[in-house]
N, C-alpha and C positions, 0 to 999 in steps of 0.2 A: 453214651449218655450225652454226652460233650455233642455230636455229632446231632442227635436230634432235636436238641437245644436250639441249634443253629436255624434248623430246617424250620422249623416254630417258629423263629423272629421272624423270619424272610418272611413265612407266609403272612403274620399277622402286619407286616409293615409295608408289605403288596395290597393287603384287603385296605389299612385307611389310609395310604394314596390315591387308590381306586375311591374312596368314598370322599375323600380331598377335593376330587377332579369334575366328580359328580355334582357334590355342592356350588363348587366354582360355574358349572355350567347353568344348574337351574336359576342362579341369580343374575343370570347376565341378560337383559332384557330382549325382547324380541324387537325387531325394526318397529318402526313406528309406523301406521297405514300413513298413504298419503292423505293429506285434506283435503276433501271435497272441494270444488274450484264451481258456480255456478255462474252461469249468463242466461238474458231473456230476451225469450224472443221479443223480436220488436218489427213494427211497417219499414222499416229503410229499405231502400232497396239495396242490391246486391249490383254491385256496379264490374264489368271487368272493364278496365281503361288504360291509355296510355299516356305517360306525358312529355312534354316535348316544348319547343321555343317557339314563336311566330316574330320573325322581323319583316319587318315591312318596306317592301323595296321601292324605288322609283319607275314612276312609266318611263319616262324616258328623261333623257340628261343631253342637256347641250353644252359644250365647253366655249368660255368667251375669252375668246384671242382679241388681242388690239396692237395695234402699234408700239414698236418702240417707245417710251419717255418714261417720264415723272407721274407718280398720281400725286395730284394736285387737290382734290376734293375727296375726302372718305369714299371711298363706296360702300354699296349695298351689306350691310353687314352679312355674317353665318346666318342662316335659320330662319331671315325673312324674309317674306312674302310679298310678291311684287304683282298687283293686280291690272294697277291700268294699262295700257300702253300711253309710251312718250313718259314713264319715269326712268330717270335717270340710274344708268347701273351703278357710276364711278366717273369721275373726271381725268383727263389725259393731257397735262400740257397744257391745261385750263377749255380742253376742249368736253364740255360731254357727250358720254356715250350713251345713246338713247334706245330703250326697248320697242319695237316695233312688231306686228302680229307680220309674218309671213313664211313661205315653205323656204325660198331659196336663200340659204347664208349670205351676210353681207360680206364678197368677196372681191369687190373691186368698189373703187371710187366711181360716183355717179353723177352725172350731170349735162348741161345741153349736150344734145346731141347721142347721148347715150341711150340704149333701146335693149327691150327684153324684159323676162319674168319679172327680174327684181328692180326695173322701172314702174311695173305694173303694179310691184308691193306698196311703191314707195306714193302711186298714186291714191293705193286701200288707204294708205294711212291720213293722209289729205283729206279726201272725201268723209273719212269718218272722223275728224276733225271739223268737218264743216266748212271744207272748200271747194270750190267748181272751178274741177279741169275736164278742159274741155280737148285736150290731146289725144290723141289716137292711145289706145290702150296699150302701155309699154313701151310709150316714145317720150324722150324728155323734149318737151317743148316750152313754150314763152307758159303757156296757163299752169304747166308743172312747176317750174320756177319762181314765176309768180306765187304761185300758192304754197311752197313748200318756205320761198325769203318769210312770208308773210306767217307762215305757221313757228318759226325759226324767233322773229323777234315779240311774236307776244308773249311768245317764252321766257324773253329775256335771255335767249341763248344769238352768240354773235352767230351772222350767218357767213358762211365762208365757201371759198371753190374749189376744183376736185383738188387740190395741193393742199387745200387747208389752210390757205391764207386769209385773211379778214378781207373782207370787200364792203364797200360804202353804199348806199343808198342807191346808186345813181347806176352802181355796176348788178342791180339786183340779176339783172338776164344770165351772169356766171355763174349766180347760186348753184351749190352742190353737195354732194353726199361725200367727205372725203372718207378713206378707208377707214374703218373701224369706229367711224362715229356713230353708227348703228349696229345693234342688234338683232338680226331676226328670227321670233318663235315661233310656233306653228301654233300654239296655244297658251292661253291666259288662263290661272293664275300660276306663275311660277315661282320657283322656293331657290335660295343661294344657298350651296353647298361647296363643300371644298374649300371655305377657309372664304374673308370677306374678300368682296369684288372692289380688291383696291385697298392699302395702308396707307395712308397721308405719309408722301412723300418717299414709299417707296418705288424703285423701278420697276416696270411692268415686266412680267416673266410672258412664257411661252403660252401659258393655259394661267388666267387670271379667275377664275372662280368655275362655277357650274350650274348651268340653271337646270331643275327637276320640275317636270308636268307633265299633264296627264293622269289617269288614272292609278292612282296607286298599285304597287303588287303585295302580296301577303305569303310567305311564305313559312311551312312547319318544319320543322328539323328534331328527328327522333333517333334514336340512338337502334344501333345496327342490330341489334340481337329483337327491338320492335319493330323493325321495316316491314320485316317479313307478313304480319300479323295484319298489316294496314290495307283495304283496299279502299278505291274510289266511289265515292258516297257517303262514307258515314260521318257523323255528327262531330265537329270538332267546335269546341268553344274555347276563349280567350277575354281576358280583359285590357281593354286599352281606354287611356285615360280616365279612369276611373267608370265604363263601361263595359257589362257584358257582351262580348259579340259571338253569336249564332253562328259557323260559318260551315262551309263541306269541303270535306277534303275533294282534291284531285288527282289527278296524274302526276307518278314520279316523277321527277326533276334531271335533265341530265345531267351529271360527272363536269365537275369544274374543278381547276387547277387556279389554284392562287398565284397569281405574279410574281414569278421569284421565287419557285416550289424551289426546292433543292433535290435532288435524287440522291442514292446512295450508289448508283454507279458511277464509273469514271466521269474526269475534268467532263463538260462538255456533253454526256450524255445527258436521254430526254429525261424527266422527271418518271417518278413512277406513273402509271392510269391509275385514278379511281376508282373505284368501285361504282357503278351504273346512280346516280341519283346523289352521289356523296361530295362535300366538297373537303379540300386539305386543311384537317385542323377541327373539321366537324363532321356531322354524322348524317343519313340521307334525308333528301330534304322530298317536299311535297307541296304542289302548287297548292293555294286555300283558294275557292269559293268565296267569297264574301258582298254583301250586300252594295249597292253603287250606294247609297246614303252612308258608308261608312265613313268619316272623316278622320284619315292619318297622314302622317309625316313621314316620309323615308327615313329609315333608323331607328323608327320606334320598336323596339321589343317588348316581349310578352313570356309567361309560362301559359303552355293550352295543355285542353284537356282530351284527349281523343275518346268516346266512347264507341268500345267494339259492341258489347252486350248490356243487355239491364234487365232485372225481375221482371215476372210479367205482376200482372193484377193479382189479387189472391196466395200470394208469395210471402213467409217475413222471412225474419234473416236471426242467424244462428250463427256463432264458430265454431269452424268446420271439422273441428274437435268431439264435437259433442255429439256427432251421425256414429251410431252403432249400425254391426248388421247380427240379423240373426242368423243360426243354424245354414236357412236358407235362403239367405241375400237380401232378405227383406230388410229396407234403413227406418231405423227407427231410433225417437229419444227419448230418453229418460228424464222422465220430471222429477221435481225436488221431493216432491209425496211417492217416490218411487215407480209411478205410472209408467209403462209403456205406453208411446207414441207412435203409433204409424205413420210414417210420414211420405212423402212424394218427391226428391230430393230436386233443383231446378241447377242454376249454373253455379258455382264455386267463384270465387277471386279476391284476392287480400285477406284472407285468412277466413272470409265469412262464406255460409253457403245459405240458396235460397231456398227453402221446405212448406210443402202446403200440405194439410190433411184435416181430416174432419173434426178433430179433437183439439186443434192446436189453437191457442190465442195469443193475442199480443201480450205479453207482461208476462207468462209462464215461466217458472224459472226452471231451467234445465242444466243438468250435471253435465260441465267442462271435460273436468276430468276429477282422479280419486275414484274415491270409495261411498256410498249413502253414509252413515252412519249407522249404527244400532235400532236408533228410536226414529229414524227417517225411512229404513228401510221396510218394504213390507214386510208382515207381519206373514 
């Protein structure tokens, strides 16, 4: 009796455990669907691009050496622009150094007697000055002299001989070019760079400043995992000084080592190579296309925009989310009324993709992601 007493509790306190567990289950709620997530389409296009820097380099760069001394007069400050010829770069000693158009460096003191290209400069400069020599071309003679004392004191600059010493009126036939009292460019207008030409009062170093002229260069710098992706031709645009500039890419760049690279090999080994187009410190560059009306500054930087692709006509744009396939591969979307879409899928990039088809309009709103709803879903 005792014994099936027992067997009777057990079962009956198995059964409402069992109906304990059940309860517990049916109240415990089911997940919740996701919410519907919608976007529309719209005209933008579908862009894939890259982006990247453009600094803009110098055509070329002349470094201006002078003489041992003193600067005695400011020079030419950083960052500006030296148009005429015959302005002065910097003063030396109380001597100025004077900008002159010509190919051959001023590298020796000039005067009677002295002959050659950079006599012949010194003749350009005269003549387009407004004075008549009448010397053989690249000979210093009495008309050279003549006309260079004469160009010298309406300046109000003393005139002196190849040593640099002051000479009187009466000694004008010594006049001369002493070393470093000239400059000469190949071309006007030039830009000072590298710090000004000349500190009042300080000593003249080995390379006093730099003159930059010429056509400006432009160059893109993108980063190594986009190199690859870039060819020559396509459309790259940028802003500088507060304009857009149009420009095309070119041809990779070669492999430049910075001054002073350090290697991770022994004392004295060569630094690492770069990578083909890449410089130390930054990533591969590319020559830019750019229009000759463009007007910059070496050192001017930029962020550009490389466009590889774009939507064609007849294209809008979707996230790239909301492209279903059916059964059988066919991409098609879901509108918010539950419609299927057939669509024509075009290029993907930044999360959006381009879709054209006979049903589709701009402003249509299409499920992201989720689920329709109940009362959204057809019927």
């Amino acid at each position: 009796m005792t014994g099936a007493l027992l067997i009777m509790l057990a079962v009956c306190g198995g059964l409402a455990l069992g109906i304990a567990i059940h309860n517990r289950e049916s109240a415990t709620p089911a997940p919740a669907a996701m919410p519907p997530v919608f976007g529309k389409l719209t005209d933008a296009p579908v862009l894939d691009r890259i982006s990247g820097s453009v600094t803009v380099s110098a055509g070329a760069t002349l470094a201006v050496r002078v003489p041992a001394g003193v600067i005695t007069r400011a020079g030419a400050a950083a960052g500006s622009v030296l148009e005429n010829e015959g302005e002065v770069l910097t003063t030396v000693n109380e001597v100025p150094v004077l900008l002159w158009l010509g190919e051959v460096p001023n590298y020796r003191a000039l005067g009677p007697g002295s002959s050659g290209a950079d006599v012949a400069q010194v003749q350009g400069v005269l003549r387009r000055a407004g004075y008549r020599i009448s010397d053989p071309a690249g000979e210093f003679g009495e008309h050279t002299a003549e006309g260079l004392y004469r160009y010298l004191r309406e300046r109000r600059i003393v005139p002196r001989d190849l040593g640099g010493q002051p000479i009187s009126a009466e000694e004008w036939r010594s006049v001369g070019v002493p070393l470093g009292m000239a400059v000469f460019v190949p071309e006007l207008p030039v830009r000072v760079s590298g710090g000004p030409c000349g500190t009042l009062g300080a000593q003249t170093e080995a390379e006093l400043c730099s003159l930059e002229f010429g056509a400006p260069g432009f160059v893109l710098e993108v980063s190594v995992a986009d190199a690859g992706r870039l060819e020559p031709g396509v459309a790259v645009s940028f802003t500088l000084a507060g304009s857009v500039v149009s420009a095309t890419l070119g041809e990779r760049l070669p492999a430049t080592i910075e001054p002073g690279a350090q290697g991770s090999g022994p004392p004295g080994s060569a630094p690492p190579a770069a990578a083909e187009g890449e410089a130390t410190g930054g990533g591969p560059r590319f020559a830019l296309l750019v229009p000759a009306d463009v007007a910059a500054v070496a050192g001017q930087q930029s962020r550009a925009e490389v466009i590889l692709a774009r939507s064609g006509e007849g294209f809008l744009r979707i996230e790239g989310a909301a492209i279903r396939d059916r059964a059988g591969g066919a991409p098609w979307l879901r509108a918010r009324s539950g419609e299927h879409l057939a669509i024509e899928p075009g290029i993907c990039a930044e999360g959006y993709c381009a879709v054209s088809g006979a049903d589709l309009r701009a402003g249509t709103e299409i499920l992201i992601s989720g689920e329709l709803e109940a009362s959204e879903a057809p019927g």
